[in-house]
Every structure is written in structure tokens, then in C-alpha cells.
Backbone bond lengths (Angstrom), bond angles and torsions (degrees), N, CA, C in turn:
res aa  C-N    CA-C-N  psi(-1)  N-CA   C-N-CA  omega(-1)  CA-C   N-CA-C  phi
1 X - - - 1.464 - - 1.518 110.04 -
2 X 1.288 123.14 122.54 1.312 132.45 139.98 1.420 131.29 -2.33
3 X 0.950 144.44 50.17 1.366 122.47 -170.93 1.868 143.19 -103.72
4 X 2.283 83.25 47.72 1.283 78.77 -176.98 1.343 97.27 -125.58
5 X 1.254 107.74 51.32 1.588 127.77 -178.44 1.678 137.63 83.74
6 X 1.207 126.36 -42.36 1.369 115.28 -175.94 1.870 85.94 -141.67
7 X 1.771 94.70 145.58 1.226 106.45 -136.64 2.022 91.54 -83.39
8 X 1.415 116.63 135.85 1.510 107.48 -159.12 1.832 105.22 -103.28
9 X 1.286 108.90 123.30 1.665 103.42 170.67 1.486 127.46 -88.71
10 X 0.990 113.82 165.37 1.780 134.81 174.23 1.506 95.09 -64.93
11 X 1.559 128.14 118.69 0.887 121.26 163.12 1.784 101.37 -171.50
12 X 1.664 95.95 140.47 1.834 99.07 176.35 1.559 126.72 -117.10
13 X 1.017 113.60 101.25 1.704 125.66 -148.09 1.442 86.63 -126.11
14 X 1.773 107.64 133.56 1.559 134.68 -179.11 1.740 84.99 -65.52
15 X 1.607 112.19 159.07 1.068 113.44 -166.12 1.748 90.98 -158.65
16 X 1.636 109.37 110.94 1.491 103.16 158.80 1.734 118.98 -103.63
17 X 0.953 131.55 153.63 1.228 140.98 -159.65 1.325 119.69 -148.31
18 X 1.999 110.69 125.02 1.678 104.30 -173.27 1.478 96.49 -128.17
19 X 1.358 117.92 130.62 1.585 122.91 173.81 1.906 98.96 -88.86
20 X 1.424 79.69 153.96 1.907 88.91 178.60 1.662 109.28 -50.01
21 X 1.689 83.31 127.85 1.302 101.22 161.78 2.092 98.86 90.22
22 X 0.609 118.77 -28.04 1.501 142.53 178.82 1.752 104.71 -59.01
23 X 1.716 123.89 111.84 1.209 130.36 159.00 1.443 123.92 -86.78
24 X 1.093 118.37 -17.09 1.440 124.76 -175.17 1.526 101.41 -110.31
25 X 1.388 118.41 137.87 1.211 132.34 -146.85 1.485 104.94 -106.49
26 X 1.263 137.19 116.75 1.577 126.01 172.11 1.464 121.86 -80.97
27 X 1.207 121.98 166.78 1.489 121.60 -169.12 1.740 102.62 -120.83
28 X 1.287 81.66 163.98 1.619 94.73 -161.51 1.226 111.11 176.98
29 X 1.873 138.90 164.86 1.112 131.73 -163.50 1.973 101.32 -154.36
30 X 1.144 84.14 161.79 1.995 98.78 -168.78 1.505 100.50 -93.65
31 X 1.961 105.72 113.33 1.888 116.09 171.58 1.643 108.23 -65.48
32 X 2.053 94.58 -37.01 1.593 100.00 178.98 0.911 82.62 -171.93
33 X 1.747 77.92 159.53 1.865 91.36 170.86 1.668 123.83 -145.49
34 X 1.107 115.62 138.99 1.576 93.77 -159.49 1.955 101.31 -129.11
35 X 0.977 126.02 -153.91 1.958 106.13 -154.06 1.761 87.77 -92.66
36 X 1.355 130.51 -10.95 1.348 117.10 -173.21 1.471 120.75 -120.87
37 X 1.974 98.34 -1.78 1.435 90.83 178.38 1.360 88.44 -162.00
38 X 1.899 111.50 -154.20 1.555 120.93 -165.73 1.122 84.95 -145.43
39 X 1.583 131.35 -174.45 1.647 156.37 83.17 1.433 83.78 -57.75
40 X 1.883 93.23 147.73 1.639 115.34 168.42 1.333 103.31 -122.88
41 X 1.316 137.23 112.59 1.407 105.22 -173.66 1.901 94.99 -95.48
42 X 0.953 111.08 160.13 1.639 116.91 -158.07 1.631 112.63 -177.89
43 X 1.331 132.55 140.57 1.552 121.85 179.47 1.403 93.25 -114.86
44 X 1.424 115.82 15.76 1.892 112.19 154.04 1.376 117.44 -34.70
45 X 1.533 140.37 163.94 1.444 129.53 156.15 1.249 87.59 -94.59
46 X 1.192 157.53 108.56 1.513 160.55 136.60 1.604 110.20 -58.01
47 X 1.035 118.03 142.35 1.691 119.42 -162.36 2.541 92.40 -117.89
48 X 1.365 98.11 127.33 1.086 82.12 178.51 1.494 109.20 -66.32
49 X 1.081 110.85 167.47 1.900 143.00 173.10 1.901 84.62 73.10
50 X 1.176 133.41 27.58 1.663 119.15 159.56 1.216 98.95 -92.73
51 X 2.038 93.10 144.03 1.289 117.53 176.51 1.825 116.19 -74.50
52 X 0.931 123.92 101.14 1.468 125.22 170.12 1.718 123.94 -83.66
53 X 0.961 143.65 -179.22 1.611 152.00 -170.92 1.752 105.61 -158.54
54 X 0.978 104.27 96.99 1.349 108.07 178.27 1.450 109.68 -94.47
55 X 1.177 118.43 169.46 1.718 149.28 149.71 1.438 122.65 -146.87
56 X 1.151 91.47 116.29 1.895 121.24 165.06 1.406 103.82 -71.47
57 X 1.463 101.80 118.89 1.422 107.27 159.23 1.336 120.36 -115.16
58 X 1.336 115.71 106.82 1.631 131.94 -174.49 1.656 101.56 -114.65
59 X 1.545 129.53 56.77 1.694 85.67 165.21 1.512 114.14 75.67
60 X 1.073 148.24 -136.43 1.250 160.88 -120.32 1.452 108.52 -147.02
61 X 1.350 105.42 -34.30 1.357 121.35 -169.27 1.746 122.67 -103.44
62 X 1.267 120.05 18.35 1.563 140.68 -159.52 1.564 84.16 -102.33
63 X 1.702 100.40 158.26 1.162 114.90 -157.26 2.064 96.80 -162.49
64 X 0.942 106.53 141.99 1.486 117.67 173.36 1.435 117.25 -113.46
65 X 1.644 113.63 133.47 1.520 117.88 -160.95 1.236 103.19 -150.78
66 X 1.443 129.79 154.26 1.403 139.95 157.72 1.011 101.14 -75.74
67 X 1.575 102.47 154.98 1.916 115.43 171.52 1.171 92.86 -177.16
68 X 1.532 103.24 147.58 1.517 130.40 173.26 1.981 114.06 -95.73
69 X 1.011 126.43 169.81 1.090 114.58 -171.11 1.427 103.53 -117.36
70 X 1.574 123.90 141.39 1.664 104.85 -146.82 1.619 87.41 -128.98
71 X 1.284 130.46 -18.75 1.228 150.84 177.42 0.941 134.70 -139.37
72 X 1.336 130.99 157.71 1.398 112.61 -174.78 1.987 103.05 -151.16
73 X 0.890 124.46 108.99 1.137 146.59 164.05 1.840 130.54 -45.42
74 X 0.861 132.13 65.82 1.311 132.45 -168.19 1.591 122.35 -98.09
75 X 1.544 136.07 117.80 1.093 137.50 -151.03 1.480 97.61 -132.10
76 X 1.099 110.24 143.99 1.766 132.59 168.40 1.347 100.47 -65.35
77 X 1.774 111.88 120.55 1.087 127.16 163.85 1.461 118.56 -52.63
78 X 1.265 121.02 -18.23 1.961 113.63 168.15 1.469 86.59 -81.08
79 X 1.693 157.53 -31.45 0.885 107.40 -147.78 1.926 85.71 -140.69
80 X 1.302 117.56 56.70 1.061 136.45 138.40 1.835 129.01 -71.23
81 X 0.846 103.90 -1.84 1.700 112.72 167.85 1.798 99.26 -96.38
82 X 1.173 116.60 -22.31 1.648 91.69 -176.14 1.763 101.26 -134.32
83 X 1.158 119.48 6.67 1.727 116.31 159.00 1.597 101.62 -122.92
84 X 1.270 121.13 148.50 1.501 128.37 162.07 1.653 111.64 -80.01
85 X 1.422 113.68 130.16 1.854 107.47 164.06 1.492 102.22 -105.31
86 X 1.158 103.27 146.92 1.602 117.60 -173.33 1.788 104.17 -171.97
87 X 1.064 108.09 -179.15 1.628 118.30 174.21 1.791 107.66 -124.64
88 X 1.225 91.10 146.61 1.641 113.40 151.36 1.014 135.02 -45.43
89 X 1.659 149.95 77.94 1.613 121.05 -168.89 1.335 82.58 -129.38
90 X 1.806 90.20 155.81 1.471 119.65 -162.12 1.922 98.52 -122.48
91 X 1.315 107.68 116.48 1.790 106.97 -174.07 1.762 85.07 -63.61
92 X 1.496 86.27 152.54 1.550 110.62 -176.66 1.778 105.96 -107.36
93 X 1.062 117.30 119.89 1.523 123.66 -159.84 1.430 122.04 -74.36
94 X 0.859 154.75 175.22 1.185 154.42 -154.52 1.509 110.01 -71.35
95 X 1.503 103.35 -59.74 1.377 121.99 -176.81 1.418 116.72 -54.43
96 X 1.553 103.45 -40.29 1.565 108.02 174.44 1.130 122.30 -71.08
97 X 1.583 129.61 -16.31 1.639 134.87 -176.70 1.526 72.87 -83.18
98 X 1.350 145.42 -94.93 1.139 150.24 -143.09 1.272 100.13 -32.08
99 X 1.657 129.33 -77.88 1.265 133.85 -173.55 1.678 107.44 -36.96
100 X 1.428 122.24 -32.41 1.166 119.90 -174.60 1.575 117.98 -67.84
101 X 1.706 100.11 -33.76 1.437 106.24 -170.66 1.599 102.80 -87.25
102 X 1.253 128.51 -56.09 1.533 149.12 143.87 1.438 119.07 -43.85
103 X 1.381 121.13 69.59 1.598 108.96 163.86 1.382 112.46 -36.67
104 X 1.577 129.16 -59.53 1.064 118.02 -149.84 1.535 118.09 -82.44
105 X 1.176 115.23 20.75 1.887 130.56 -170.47 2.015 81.77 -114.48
106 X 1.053 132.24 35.55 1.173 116.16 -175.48 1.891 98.65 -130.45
107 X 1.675 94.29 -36.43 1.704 101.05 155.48 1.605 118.56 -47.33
108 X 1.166 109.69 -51.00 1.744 101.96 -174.41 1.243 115.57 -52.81
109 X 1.109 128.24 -26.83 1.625 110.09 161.87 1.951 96.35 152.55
110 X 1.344 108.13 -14.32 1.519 93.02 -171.88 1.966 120.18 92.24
111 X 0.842 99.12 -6.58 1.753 108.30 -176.66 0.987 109.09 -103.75
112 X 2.054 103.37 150.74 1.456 89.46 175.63 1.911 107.52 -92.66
113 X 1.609 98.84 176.66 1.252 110.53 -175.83 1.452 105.16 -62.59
114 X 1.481 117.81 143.80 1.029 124.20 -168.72 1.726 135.35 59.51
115 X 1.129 87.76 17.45 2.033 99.17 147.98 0.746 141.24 -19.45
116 X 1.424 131.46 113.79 1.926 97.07 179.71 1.541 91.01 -77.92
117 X 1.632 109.62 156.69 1.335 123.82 170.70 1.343 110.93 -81.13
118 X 1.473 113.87 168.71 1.475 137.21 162.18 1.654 128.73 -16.45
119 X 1.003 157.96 156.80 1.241 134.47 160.87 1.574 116.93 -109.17
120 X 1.511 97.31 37.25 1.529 121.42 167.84 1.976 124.41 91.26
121 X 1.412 83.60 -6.94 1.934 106.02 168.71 1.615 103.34 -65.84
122 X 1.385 106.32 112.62 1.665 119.89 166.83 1.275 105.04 -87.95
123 X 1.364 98.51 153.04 1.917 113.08 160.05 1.931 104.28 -60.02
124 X 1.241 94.10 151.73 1.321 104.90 168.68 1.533 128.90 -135.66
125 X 1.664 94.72 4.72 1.357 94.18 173.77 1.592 106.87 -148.46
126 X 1.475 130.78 149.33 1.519 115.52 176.79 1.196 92.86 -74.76
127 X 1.693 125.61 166.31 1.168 166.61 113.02 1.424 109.81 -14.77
128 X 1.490 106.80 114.10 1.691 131.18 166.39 1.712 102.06 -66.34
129 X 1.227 100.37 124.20 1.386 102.06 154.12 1.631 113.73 -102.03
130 X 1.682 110.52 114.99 1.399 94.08 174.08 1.390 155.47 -82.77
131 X 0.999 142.61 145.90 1.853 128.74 -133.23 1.380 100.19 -56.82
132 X 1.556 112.41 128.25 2.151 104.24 168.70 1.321 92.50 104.77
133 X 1.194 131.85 -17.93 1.926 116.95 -174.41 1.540 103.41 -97.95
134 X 1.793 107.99 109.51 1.138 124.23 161.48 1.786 114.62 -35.77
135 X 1.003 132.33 -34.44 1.814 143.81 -168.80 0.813 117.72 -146.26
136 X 1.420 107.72 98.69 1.775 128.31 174.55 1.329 129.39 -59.78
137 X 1.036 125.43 148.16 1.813 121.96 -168.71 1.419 96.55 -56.87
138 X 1.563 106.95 -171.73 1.438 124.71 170.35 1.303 118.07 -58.49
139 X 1.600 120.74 121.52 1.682 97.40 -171.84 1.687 88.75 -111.14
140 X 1.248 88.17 169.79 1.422 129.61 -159.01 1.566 99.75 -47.17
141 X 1.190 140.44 -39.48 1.782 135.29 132.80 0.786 100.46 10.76
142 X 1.702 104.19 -92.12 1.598 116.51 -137.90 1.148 110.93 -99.98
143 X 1.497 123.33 6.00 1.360 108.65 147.35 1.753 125.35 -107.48
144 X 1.262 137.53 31.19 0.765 160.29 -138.76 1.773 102.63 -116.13
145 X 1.358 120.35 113.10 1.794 140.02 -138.15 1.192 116.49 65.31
146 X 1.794 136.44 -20.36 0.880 116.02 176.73 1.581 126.25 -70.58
147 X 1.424 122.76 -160.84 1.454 132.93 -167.52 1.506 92.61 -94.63
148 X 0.991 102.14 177.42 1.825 113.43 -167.11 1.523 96.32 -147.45
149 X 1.203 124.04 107.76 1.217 127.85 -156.92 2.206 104.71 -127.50
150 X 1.496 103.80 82.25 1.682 104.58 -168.91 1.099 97.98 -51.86
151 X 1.785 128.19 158.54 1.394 139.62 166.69 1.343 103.45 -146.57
152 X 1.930 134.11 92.02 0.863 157.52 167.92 1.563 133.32 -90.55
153 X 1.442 104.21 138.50 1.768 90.33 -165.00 1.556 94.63 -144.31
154 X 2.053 103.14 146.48 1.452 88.71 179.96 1.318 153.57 -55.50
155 X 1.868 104.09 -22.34 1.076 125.95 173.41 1.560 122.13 -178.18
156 X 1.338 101.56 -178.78 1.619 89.34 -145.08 1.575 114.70 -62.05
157 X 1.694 95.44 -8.36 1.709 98.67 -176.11 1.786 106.85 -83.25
158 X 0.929 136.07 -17.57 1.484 165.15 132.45 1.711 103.12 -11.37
159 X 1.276 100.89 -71.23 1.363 109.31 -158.87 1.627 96.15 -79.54
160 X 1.507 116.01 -50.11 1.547 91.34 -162.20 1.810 103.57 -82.66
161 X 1.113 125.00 18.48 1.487 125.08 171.62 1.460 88.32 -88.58
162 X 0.944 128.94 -47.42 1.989 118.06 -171.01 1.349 92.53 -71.08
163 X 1.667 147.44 -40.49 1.051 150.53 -139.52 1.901 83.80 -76.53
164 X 1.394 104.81 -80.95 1.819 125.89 177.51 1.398 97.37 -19.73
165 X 1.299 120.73 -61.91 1.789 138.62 -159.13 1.188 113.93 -59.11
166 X 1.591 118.88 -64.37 1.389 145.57 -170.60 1.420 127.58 -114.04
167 X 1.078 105.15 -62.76 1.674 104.93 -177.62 1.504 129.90 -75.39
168 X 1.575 97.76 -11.89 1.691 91.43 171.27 1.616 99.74 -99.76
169 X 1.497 113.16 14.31 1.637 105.53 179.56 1.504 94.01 -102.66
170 X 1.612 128.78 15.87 1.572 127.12 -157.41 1.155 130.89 101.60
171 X 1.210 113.54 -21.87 2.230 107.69 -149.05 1.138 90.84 -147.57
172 X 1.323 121.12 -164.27 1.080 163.35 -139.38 1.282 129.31 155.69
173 X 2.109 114.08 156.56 1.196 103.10 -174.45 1.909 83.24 -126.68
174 X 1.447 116.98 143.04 1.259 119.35 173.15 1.244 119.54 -126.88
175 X 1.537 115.02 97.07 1.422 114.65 -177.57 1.712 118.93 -69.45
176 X 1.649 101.08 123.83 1.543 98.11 -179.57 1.927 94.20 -159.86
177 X 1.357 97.90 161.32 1.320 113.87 -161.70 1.482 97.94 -94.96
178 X 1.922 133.39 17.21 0.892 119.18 178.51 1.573 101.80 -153.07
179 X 1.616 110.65 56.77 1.608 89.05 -158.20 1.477 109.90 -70.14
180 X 1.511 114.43 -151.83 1.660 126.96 -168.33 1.262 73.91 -115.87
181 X 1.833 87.09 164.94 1.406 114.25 -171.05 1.422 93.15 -85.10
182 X 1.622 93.11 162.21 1.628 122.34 170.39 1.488 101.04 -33.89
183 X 1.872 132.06 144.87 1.002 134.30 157.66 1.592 109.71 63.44
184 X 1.507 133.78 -1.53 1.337 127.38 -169.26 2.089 91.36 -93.10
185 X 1.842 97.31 141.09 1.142 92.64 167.56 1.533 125.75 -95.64
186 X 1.730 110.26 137.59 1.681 97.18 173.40 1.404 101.07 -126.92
187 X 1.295 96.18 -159.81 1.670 102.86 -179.41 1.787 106.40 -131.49
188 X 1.240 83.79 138.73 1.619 103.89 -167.42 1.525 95.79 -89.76
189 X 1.637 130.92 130.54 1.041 129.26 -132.34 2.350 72.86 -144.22
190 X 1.439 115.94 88.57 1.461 112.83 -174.32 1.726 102.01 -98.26
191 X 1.465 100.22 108.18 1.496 103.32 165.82 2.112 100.42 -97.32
192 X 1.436 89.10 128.23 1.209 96.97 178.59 1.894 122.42 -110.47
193 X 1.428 115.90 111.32 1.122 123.76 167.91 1.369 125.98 -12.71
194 X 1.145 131.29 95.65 1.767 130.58 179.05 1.351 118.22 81.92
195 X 1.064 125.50 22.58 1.561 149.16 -175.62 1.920 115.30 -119.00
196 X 0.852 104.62 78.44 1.300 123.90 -161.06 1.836 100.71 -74.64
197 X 1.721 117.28 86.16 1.487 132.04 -147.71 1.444 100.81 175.53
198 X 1.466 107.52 128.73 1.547 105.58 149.67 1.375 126.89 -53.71
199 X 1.158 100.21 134.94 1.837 118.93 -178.80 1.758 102.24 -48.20
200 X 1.444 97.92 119.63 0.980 111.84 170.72 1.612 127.30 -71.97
201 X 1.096 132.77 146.24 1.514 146.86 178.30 1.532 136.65 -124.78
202 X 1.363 104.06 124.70 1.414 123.17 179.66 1.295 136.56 -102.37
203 X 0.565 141.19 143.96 1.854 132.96 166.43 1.308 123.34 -87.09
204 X 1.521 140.60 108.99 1.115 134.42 -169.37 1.253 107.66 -136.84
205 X 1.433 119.76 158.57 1.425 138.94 179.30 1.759 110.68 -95.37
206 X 1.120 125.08 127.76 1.325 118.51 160.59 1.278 102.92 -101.80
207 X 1.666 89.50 146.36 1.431 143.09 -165.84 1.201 108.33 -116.01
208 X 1.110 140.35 -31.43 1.541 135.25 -171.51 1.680 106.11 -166.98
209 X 1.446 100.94 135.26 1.792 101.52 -165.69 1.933 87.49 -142.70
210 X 0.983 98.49 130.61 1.925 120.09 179.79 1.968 88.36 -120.37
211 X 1.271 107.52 114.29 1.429 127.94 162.79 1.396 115.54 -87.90
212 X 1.325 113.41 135.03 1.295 114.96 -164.59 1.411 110.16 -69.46
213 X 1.434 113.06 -30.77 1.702 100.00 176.46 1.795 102.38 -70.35
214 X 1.679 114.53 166.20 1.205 121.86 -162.04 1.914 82.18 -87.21
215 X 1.285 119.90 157.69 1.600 128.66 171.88 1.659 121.56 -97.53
216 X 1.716 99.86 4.46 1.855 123.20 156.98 1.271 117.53 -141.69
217 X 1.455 117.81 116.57 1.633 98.42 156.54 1.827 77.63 115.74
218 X 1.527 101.86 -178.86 1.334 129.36 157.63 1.371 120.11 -74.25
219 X 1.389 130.30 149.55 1.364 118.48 160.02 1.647 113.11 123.86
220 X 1.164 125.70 163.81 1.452 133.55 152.10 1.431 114.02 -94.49
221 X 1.467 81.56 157.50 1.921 103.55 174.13 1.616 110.76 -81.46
222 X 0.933 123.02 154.79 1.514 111.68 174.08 1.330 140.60 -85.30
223 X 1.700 101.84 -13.16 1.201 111.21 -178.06 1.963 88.04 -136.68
224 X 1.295 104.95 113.91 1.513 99.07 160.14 1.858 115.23 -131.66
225 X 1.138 101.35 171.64 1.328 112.86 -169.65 1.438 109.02 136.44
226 X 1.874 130.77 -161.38 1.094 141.42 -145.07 0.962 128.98 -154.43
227 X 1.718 118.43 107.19 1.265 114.38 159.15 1.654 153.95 -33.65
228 X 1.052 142.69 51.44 1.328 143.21 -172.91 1.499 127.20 -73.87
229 X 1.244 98.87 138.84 1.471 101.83 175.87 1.879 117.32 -127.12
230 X 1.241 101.61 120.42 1.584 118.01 -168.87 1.725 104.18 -48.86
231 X 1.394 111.04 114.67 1.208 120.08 143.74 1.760 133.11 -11.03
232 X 1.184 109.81 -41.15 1.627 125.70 -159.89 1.545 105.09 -158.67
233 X 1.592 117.26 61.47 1.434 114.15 -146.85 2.082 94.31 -83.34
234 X 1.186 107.20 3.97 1.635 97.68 -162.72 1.977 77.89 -116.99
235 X 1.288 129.57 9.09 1.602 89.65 159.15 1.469 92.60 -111.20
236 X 1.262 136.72 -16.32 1.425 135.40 156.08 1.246 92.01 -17.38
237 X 1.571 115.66 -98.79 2.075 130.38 -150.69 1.838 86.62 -60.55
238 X 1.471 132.46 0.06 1.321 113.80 -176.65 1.643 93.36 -85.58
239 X 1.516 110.04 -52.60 1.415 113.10 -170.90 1.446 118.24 -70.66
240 X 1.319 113.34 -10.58 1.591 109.75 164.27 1.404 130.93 -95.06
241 X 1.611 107.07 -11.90 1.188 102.55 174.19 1.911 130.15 -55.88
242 X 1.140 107.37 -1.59 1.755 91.85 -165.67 1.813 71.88 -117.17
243 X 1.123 142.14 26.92 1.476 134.86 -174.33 1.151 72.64 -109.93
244 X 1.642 139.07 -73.46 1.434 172.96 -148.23 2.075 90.66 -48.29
245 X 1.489 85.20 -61.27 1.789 81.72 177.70 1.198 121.41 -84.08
246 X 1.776 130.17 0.92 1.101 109.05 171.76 1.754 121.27 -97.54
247 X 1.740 89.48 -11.84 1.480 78.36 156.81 1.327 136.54 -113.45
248 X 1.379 105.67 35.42 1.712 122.62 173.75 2.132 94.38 -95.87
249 X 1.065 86.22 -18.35 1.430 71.87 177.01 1.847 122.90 -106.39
């Protein structure tokens, strides 16, 4: 299973590409692509969290999109004949170009219109900002009716293996026996192992939800819960970084 939210296919699509500020367009092609993001494969140096402007060229059916770059992929020149290097980019949603052009559409909360709401779980605590992070998690505002969604790990080696895996690619996977519906936004509520701070908070969208009853037959699934993907996934890795260095040290 997938678990960095929306499920990604095999597919090889011509790919032009413009970095900021950039008129001449670079080339490049799609490893996969799935409804919220790509693999690019490309021997660009692409820097993660840069803003890129893509176009898909399919034929009839190509389409032009913003995207940020959420990963970045780097391969040994001896062994570029049998792995592809390319980056991660994640299309940037409507709301977020807006918020970019419109600061003040960034107060309303970040969601799109017509959400499903909360299932009535409040915050109960503000949001730690940790010492040195220019941009503080979600405070207690702006997540305020939404869902409250805990994300706990045994220890600190725990957390930054999901951190490497998932969360600096955007998302997360949160196993729970009651997730939120498809597309509803909550807030990811990260208590972190040996980090002595209130649990930090995010706002995220789910992308993919596995219900614990099975959807044929009798029975449960074995693993249920929910894919999410962070709202604002580059001040996330901003606000964890000095968490990030205190437990590398």
C-alpha cells in the first residue's frame, strides 16, 4: 500500500518545465503520476520546497499546473542506467495560489469550500512553537471546529523514519479505527518522542481512508485509518526542523 496518499500509476508523459524567473523551458518526463502529484524524472538539480510550472504534453489531453518540489531523488552517475533521478512535485491547489496572491484569503482557514467539517473534536491545547522556527504550527484559531487527529510514535528513531518516508514527501499515513471522511480537513496533532514541547499541529486533507470494516464479505481489514496530506507541507519540515536537530543530536 501506498502510503503517501493518492494511489500513483506507471505512466511516461513528455514533460516541459520552468523554474522561477526562467523563460526557456526544460525537458523532462512523468515515472508516475497520481491526481495530486508526479515523479519527474529529470537530471535538473531541483532544490526541494522550489516552486516549478510544469506542462504535460499528452496529445489533446495535456494540461499545465503549478507544483512545488516535495522530494528530490538523487542517483549515482555509474548507476543511472538502471535507477531514474528525478524529484517529487506536489500540484499546488487552487486555494494555495490564491493565498499566495491574497494574503488575507489565507485567514479563512485554508480549506476548500465545501468541506466536510469536524466530527465535533476541539483542540485542547495551543501549539508549541519550537525555539529557532521562523513559522509556527497551526495555532489554536485556525484549527478551531476542526477534527483533532493524534500522531504518536514509539521513539524518536520511530518518528524520524516516518519523518524521511512520509512527511517530508507531504503526508502521512494515520492508523485509527475511526478515520475522517474522504477530502474532510483535520489537524494532525504530532507528539514527538524526546522533544520536550507541546504537540505540534497541522492542517491536513485526507486523501485516502481504509475503514476498518472489510467493503466485501464479513470481516475487518487489517490495517485501517487515513491518508493525509498537509495543507502547507513546506512550513511543516520548516517547523520541525530545529525538533529535527535536536534529536540528531
Amino acid at each position: 500500500m501506498d502510503r503517501r496518499g493518492d494511489a500513483r500509476y506507471p505512466r511516461r508523459i513528455e514533460v516541459r518545465f520552468w523554474r522561477k524567473g526562467e523563460t526557456q523551458p526544460h525537458s523532462g518526463f512523468t515515472v508516475n503520476l497520481s491526481r495530486s502529484g508526479l515523479f519527474l524524472g529529470t537530471g535538473q538539480a531541483l532544490t526541494q520546497g522550489e516552486r516549478v510550472r510544469l506542462e504535460l504534453v499528452d496529445a489533446d489531453k495535456g494540461f499545465t499546473v503549478e507544483g512545488r518540489v516535495a522530494r528530490v531523488h538523487r542517483v549515482a552517475l555509474a548507476l543511472r542506467h538502471v535507477e531514474q533521478a528525478g524529484v517529487g512535485i506536489r500540484f499546488l491547489l487552487p486555494e494555495e495560489l490564491v493565498a499566495e496572491m491574497v494574503p488575507a484569503a489565507r485567514a479563512t482557514g485554508g480549506g476548500r469550500a465545501g468541506a466536510a467539517p469536524g466530527r465535533g473534536a476541539s483542540p485542547t491545547s495551543e501549539a508549541a512553537e519550537p525555539a529557532g522556527a521562523s513559522s509556527p504550527a497551526a495555532s489554536e484559531e485556525e484549527t478551531v471546529g476542526l477534527e483533532v487527529v493524534p500522531a504518536s510514535f514509539v521513539d524518536a528513531s520511530s518518528f524520524l523514519s516516518v519523518y524521511h518516508r512520509d512527511i517530508s514527501s507531504g503526508g502521512l499515513f494515520l492508523s485509527t479505527d475511526s478515520p475522517a471522511e474522504l477530502h474532510q480537513i483535520v489537524v494532525v496533532e504530532l507528539r514527538v518522542p524526546g522533544v520536550e514541547a507541546r504537540p505540534l499541529r497541522f492542517k491536513a486533507r485526507v486523501v485516502h481512508r481504509i475503514a476498518p470494516e472489510a467493503a466485501v464479505g464479513v470481516g475487518r481489514n487489517v490495517l485501517a485509518g487515513m491518508g493525509v496530506q498537509f495543507l502547507e507541507p513546506e512550513r511543516v519540515i520548516e517547523v520541525l526542523g530545529p525538533v529535527l536537530a535536536q534529536l540528531r543530536r
